[in-house]
C-alpha positions in Angstrom: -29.2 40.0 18.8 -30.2 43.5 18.8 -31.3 45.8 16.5 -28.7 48.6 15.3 -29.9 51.5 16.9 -28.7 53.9 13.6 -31.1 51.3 11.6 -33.6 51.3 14.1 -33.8 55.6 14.1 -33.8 55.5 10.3 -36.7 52.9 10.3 -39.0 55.3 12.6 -38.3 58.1 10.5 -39.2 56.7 7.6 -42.3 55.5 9.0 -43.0 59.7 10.1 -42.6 60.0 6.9 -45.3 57.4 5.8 -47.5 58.9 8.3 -47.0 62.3 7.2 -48.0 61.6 3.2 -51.0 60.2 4.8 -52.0 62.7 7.4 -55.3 64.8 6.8 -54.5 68.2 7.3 -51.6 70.5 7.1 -50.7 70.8 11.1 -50.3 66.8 11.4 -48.7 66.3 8.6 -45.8 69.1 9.5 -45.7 67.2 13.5 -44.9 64.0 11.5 -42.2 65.4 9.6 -40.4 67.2 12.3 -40.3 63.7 14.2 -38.5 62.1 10.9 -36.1 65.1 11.0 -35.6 64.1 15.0 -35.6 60.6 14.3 -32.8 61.3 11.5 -31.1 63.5 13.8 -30.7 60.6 16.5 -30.0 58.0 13.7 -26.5 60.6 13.1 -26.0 60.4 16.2 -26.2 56.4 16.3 -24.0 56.2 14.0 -20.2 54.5 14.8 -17.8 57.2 14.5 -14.2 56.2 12.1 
């Protein structure tokens, strides 16, 4: 079975967000967190709508 792609977006940002706490300088570090804000973003828009 397939992975729920709102799970799946979450996942990847979180692991931006790994990335970023690790990253040497200042420039990478901001790249990795604007990909866990996109990846958040597209885990919204996964997400069933009620």
């Amino acid at each position: 079975m397939a992975e729920d792609p709102m799970i799946y977006w979450k996942r990847r940002a979180e692991a931006e967000r790994d990335l970023a706490e690790k990253a040497p300088d200042a420039a990478t570090r901001k790249a990795h967190e604007e990909m866990a804000l996109l990846y958040e973003e597209r885990a919204l828009n996964e997400a069933p709508i009620d």
